[in-house]
C-alpha positions in Angstrom: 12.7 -6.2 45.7 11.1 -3.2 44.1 8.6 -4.3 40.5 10.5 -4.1 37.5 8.9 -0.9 35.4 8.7 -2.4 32.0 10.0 -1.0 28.8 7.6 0.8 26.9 7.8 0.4 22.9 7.7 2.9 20.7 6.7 2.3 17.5 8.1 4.8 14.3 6.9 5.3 10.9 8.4 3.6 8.1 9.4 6.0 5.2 12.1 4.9 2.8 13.0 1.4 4.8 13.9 2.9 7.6 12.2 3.8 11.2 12.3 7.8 11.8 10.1 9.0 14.4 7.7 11.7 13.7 9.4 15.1 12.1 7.1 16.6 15.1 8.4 14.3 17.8 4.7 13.7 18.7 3.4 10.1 19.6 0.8 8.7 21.2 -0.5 5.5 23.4 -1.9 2.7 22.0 -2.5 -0.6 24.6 0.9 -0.7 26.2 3.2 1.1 23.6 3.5 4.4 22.0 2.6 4.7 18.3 4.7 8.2 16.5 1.8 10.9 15.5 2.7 11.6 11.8 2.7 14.9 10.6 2.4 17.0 7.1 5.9 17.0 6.8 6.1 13.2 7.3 3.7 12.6 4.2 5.7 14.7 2.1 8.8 12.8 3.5 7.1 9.7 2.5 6.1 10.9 -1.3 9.8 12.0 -1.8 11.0 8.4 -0.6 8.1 6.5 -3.1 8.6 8.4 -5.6 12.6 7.9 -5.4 11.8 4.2 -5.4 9.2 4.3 -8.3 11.9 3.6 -11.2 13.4 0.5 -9.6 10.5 -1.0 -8.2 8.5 -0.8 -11.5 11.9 -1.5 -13.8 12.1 -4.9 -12.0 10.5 -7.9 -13.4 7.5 -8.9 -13.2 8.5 -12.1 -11.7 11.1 -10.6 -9.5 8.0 -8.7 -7.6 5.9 -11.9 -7.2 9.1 -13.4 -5.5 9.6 -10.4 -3.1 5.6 -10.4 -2.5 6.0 -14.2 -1.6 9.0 -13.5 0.5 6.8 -11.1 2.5 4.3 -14.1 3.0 7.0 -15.9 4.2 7.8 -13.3 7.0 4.8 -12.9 7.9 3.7 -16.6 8.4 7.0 -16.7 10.7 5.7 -13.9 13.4 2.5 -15.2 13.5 2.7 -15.4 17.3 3.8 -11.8 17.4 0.6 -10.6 15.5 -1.5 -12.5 17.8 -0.1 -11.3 20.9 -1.2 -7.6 19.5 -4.8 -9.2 19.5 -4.7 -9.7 15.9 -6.9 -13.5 15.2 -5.0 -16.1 14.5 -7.5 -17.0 11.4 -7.1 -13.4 10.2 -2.9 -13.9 10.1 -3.4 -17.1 7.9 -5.8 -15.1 5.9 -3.2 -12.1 5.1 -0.3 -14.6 4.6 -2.8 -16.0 1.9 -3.6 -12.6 0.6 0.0 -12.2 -0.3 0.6 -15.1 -1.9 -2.4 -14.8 -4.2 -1.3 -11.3 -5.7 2.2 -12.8 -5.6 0.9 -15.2 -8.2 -0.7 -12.3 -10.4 2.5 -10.4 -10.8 3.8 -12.0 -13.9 0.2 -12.5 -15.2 -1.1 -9.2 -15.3 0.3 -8.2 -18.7 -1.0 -11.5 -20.0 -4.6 -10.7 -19.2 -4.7 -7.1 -19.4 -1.9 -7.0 -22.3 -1.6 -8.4 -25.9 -1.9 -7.5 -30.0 -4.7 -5.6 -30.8 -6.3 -5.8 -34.6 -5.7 -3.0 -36.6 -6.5 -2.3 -40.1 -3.1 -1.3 -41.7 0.5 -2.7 -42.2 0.9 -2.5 -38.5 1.4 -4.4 -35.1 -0.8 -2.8 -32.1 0.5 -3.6 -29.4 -1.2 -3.1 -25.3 0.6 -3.6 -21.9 -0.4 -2.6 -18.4 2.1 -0.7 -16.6 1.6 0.8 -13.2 0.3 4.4 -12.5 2.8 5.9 -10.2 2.8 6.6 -6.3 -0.4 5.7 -5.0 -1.7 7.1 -1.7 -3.9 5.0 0.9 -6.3 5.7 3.4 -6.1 1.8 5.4 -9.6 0.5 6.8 -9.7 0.2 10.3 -11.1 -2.9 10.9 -10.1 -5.8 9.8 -6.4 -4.3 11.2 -4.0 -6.7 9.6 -6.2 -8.4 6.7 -7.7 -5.2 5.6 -4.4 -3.5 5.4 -2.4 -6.2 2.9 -5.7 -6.4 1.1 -5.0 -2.5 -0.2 -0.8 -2.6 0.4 -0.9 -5.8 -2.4 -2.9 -4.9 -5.2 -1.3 -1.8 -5.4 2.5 -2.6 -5.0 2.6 -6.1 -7.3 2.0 -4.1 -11.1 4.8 -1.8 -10.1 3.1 1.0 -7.8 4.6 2.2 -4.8 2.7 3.4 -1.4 2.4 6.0 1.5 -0.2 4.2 3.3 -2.3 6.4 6.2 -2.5 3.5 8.5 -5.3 3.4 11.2 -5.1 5.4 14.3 -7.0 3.2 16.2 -5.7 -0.1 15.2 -1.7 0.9 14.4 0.2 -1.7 15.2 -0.9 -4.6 13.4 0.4 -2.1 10.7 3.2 -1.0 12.6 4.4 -4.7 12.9 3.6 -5.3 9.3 6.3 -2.7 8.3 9.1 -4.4 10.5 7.6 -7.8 8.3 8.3 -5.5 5.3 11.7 -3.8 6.0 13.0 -7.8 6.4 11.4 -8.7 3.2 13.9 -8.0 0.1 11.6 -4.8 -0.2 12.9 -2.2 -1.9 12.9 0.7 0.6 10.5 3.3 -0.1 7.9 0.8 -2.3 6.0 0.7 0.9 5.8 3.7 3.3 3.7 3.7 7.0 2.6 6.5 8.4 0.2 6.3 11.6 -1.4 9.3 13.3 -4.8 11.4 12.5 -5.9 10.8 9.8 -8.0 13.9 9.2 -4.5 15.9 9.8 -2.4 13.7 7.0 -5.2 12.7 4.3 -5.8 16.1 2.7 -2.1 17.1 2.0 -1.7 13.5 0.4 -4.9 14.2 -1.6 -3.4 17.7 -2.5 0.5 16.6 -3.1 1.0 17.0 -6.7 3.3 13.7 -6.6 0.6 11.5 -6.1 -0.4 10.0 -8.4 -3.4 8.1 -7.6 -5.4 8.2 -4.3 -7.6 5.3 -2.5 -10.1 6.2 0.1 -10.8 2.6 1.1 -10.4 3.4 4.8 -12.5 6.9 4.9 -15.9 6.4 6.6 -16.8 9.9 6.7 -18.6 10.9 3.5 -17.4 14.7 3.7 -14.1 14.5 4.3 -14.0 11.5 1.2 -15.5 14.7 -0.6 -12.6 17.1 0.7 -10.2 14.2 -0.2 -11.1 14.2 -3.9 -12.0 17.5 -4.5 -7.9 17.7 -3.8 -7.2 15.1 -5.7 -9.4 16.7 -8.8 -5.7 19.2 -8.7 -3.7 17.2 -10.6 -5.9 14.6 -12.0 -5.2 11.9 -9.6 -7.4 8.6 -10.4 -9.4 8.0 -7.2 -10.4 4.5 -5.9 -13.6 4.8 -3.7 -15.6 1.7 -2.9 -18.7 1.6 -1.1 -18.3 0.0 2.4 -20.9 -2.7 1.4 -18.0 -3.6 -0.6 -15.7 -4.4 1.9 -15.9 -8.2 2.5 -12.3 -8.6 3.2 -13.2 -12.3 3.6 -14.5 -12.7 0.3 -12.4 -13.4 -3.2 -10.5 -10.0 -3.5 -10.5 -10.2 -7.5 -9.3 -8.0 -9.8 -10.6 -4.3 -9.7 -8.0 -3.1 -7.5 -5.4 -4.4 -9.6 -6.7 -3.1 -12.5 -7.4 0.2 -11.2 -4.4 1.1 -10.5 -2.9 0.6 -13.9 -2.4 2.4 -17.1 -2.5 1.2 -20.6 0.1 1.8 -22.9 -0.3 1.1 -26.5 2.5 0.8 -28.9 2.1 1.3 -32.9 5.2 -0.7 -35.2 5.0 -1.5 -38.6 5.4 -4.6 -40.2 8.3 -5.5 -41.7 10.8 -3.0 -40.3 
């Protein structure tokens, strides 16, 4: 009896809750699958589709998002084995399932912290709430695959933000599998969108799309192309997040600057007794 030739996965992107291949039809292998090569068109597939799911997922309660973050915990802690099979570390799974959970818990206490009445000098209430700046684009880190990638997919999504996340070409499917985790979730389709591929290729026309509206260059080790990346972004104003790589203890107590960066502040005048 002849071998048995196994079946050869291909992994697809993940744009608006669904799995398309790559507008190009290109792919490429990774261990013993092939992962789709994303193209231009893909990235501008991916803005349309988080955009189109900005209003719902930031119109939904507070506490409706840290339920749906939770539920992805959930998901996640069930295909632990799966994760691990990819060569992800078993510690670094418990670690991401954590990671959710923990911004899950900030999503109805955001506007508490970073919201309230201001004093004002006048017949007037002042009033401050957070409220999320818009589609965000992200560059992933490499390394660590699955940690590092929930650790800038989170912060971003829980305030109301919604994704097109450039995930690494070199370590893909930890995020590949993460967006089959996702599309089982009670995500909204299009909150989170995964694109894998070259990143030098897809990185400057998310910098440059005019429908981004805020751009994090967590995963970009080379200085000049972080350069190129916001010199694009500089087009329409987009607020860039750029941390030093001495910053990236992915390990370490996240806190709140991502969070925080990623949100606007809108303050409403009323007067008294109207």
């Amino acid at each position: 009896m002849s071998e048995r030739v196994a079946v050869r996965k291909t992994y697809k992107l993940f744009i608006g809750g669904k799995f398309p291949r790559s507008e190009s039809g290109r792919s490429y292998p990774v261990q013993n699958a092939n992962v789709a090569l994303s193209s231009r068109k893909d990235v501008r597939d991916a803005v349309v589709a988080a955009r189109a799911a900005m209003k719902g997922w930031s119109g939904a309660t507070a506490y409706n998002r840290g339920q749906i973050l939770y539920r992805v915990a959930e998901m996640l802690e069930g295909r632990r084995e799966q994760f691990v099979a990819l060569g992800v570390p078993g510690d670094e799974v418990d670690a991401a399932t954590d990671r959710w959970v923990w911004y899950a818990g900030w999503s109805d206490k955001l506007p508490q912290v970073y919201g309230g009445a201001n004093p004002v000098a006048g017949p007037y209430f002042n009033l401050s709430a957070p409220e999320p700046t818009g589609v965000v684009g992200v560059v992933a880190p490499e390394r660590p695959a699955l940690l590092g990638l929930v650790s800038v997919i989170a912060p971003a999504i829980v305030s109301g933000n919604t994704v097109v996340v450039l995930a690494s070409p070199t370590e893909p499917l930890a995020a590949t599998t993460l967006a089959e985790v996702l599309a089982t979730s009670d995500l909204p389709g299009g909150v989170v969108n995964l694109l894998t591929g070259r990143i030098t290729e897809t990185a400057p026309t998310l910098a440059g799309h005019m429908d981004v509206n805020a751009l994090d260059l967590t995963g970009v080790t080379d200085p000049e192309l972080a350069a190129d990346l916001e010199v694009a972004a500089a087009q329409n104003l987009k607020r860039v997040l750029r941390p030093a790589p001495a910053d990236h203890d992915w390990s370490a107590d996240p806190g709140l600057t991502r969070m925080t960066t990623l949100l606007e502040t809108k303050t409403v005048w009323h007067p008294k007794g109207v």
